[in-house]
N, C-alpha and C positions, 0 to 999 in steps of 0.2 A: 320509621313511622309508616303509619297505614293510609293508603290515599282509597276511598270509596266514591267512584262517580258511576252516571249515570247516562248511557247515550241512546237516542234513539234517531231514526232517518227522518232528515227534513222532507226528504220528493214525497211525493205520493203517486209516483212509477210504480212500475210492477216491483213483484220482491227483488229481481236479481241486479234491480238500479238502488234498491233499499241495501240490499247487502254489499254492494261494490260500494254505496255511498261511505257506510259504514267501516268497508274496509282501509279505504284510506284515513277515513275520521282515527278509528285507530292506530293505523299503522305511524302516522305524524304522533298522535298523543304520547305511544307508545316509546318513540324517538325522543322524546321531550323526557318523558320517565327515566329512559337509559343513560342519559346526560345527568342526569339528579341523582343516581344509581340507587333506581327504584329498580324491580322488573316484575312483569305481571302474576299475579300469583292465584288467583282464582277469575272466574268470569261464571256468570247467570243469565241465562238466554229467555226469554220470556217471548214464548210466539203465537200468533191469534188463530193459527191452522196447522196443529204440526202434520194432518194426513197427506195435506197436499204441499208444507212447505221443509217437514225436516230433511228430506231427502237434499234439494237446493240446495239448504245450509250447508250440511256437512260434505258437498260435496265443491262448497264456494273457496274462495280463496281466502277470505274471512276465516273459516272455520281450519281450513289445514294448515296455514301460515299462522294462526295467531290465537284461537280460540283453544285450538289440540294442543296447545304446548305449555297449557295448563290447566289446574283441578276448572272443569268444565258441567254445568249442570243444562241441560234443554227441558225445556218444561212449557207446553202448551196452558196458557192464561193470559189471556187477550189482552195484550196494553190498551187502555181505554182512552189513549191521545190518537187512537186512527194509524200508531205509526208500523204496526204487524210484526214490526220484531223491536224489541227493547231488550238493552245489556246493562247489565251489573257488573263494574271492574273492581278488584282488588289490588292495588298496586302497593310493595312495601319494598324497604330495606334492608328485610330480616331475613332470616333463613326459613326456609318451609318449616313451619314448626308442626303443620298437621296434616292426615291425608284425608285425603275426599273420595268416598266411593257416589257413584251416580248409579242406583241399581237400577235397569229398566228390563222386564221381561219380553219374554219372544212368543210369536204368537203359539207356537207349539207349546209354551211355559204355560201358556194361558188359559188355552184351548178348555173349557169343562169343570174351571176350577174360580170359583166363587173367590169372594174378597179376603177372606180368612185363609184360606188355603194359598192366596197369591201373598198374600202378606207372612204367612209362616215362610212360603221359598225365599224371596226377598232379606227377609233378615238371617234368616238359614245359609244363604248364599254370604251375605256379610260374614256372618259368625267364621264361615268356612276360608273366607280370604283376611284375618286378622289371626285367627289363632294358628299359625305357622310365625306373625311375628311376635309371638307370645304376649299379645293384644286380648283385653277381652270387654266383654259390653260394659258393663257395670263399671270398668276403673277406667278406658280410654275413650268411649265414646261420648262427646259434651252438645251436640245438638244432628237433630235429626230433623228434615221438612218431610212430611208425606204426603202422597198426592192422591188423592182419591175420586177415580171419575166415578160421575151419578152420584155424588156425596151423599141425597137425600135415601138411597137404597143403601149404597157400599161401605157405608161408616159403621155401623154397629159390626160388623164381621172383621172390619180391620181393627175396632176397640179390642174386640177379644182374643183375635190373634194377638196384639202387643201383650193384653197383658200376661196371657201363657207363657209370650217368648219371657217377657220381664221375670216372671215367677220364676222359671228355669235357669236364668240367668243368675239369681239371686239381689235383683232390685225389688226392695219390696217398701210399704211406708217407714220402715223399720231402718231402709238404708239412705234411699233417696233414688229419682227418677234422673230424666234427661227431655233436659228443656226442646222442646217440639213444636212443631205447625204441622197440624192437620186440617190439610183444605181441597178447597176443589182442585183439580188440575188433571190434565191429559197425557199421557206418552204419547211416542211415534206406535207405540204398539196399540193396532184398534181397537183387542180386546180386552187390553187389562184394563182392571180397575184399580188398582195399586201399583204405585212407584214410590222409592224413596233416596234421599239422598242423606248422607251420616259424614258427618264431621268427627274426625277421630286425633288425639292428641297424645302420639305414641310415648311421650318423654311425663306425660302429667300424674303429679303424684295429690290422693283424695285431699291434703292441705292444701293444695293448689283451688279447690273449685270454693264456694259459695253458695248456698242453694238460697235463691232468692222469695220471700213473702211478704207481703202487703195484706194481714190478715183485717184490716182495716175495710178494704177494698175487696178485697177476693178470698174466695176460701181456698181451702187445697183440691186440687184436681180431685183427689182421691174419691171423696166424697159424692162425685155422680159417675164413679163408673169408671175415671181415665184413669191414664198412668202418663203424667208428665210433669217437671217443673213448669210454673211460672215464669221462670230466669236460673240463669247460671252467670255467676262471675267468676270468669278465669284469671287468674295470677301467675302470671310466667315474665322472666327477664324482664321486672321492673316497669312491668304492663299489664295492666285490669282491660279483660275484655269482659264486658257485658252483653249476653247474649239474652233476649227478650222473645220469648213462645207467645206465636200469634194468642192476642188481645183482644178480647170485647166488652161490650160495652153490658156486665154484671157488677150486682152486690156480693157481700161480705159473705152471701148464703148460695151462691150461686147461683141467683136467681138473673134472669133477663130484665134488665132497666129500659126504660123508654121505647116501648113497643113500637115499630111504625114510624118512628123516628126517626130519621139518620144525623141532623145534626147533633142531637140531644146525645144520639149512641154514640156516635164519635168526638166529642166533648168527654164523654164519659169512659170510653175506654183509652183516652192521651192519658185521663186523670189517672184510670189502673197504671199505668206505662211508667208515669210519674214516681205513684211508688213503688213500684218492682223497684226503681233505679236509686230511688232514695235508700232504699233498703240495702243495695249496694254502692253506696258513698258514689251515687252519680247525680247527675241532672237533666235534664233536654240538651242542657246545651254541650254534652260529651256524644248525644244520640250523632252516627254518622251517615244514617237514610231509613226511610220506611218503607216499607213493603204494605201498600195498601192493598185489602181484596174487595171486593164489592159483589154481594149479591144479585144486587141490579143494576145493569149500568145504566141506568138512566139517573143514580144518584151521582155520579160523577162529578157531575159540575158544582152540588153542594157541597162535598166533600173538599175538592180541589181547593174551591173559595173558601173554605176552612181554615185548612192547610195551607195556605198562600199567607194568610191573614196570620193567621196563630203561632205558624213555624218556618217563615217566610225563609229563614236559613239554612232548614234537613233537606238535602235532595229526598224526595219519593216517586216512587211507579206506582199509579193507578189501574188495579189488574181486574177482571172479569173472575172472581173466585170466589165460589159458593161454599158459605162460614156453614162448619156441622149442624148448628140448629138453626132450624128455619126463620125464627124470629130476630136472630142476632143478622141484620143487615151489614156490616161493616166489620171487618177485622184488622187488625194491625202487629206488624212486629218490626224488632229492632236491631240492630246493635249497637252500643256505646263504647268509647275508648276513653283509657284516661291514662 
């Protein structure tokens, strides 16, 4: 089985007493896991500076002992509890069943080349490290998060890169997308504006997936321009995973619900979440954490009080991540096991 927790430092010392705290926090947990014969199989780094802290990380004991020895993603989006670095664990029983690329470019990658052009290398670069294992987008890749810094500029350049790459690819509405989050987020690298990370599932055959709708709730991506599922449900060794593309708080037309709002928006996009999951014979209570972004952190704490009240049993991280449209304050995604 799959274990999803969530850790973050209690001190509020500098980072390198945040990241030793952490390291032991782990390194016990981790001992606890191997006794149970779990072992760590993914980790998600969430950090509030990476110019001036990813160097530290990866050069801590955290990262070379325990983080590096497995699929590892880093991604600058400010945990909103003060704590500067927040992890995401996957602990399981199973055998790796998928690979993780974490694509982040170099400043020379970057140097002169707008969001479009960084987001064609980027998936270029994927395509180029899959297809030697006779991998390709369209049948093995089942979720992708994109990171988009200055969302409010860089997002329409990375739409149109995706959807060329998709067209090329041969994803079209014709065949089906891959369930996505595109939001704000930073690399260690200062000048990109695009990063992405790609869950890929080298043994999965198209009766394996689900493409997930709630045409009640939400329309199809297609319709303003994107290219992504709503959800994917995977079916492998007598396991549904549900994978849920960041959620907001829209109608059935794509329209923006309760402007100015944020408990109203986040009310209303749990209820999208709800039936993505209904649609894939799940509930809230198979969801195993959330990934909260927040436009403004100053909604934090209504949020939180939300979510404490509403779903008092999901672990969630409450991140500094700026939703593609401006009006959409709140974003949400998921996963579900059953």
């Amino acid at each position: 089985m799959d274990k999803y927790l969530i850790f973050a430092p209690k001190t509020r010392e500098r980072f390198s007493h945040r990241l030793a705290e952490l390291y032991l926090t782990l390194s016990n947990f981790l001992e606890e896991e191997k006794a149970a014969g779990r072992h760590l199989q993914y980790t998600k780094v969430f950090l509030s500076d990476a110019q001036n802290q990813y160097a530290e990380l990866t050069a801590s004991a955290l990262y070379t002992s325990i983080l590096s020895k497995a699929a590892c993603s880093v991604i600058e989006q400010p945990p909103l509890d003060g704590s500067k670095i927040t992890i995401l664990t996957k602990t399981t029983d199973e055998a790796d069943l998928f690979i993780h690329h974490s694509i982040r470019l170099t400043e020379e990658e970057t140097r002169g080349a707008n969001s479009y052009i960084q987001t064609m290398l980027i998936f270029n670069k994927y395509l180029e490290s899959i297809r030697p294992l006779g991998l390709t987008l369209r049948d093995h890749c089942l979720r992708t998060w994109i990171y988009v810094a200055d969302i409010d500029v860089n997002y329409e350049g990375m739409v149109r890169a995706r959807n060329d790459i998709f067209r090329s690819q041969g994803l079209t509405t014709d065949t089906h997308f891959i369930a996505s989050t595109g939001i704000g987020g930073f690399s260690q690298t200062r000048s990109a504006s695009v990063a992405i990370d790609f869950l890929t599932y080298p043994t999965v055959q198209e009766s394996d997936k689900k493409y997930l709708q709630a045409l009640d709730n939400l329309n199809p991506t297609h319709e303003y321009g994107v290219s992504f599922e709503r959800g994917t449900r995977l079916t492998m060794n007598g396991k549904q995973t549900l994978f849920i593309s960041g959620t907001a708080s829209i109608d059935k037309h794509g329209k923006a619900m309760y402007v100015g709002d944020i408990q109203r928006q986040t009310a209303r996009l749990l209820e999208n979440i709800g039936a993505l999951l209904h649609d894939g014979g799940a509930t809230m209570s198979d969801v195993r954490f959330f990934y909260v972004y927040l436009r403004d952190a100053s909604d934090r704490d209504v949020v939180e009080q939300f979510l404490r009240i509403a779903y008092p049993d999901i672990p969630h991280v409450l991140l500094q991540g700026k939703v593609c449209r401006p009006e959409w304050l709140v974003e949400m995604e998921c996963i579900a096991t059953k």
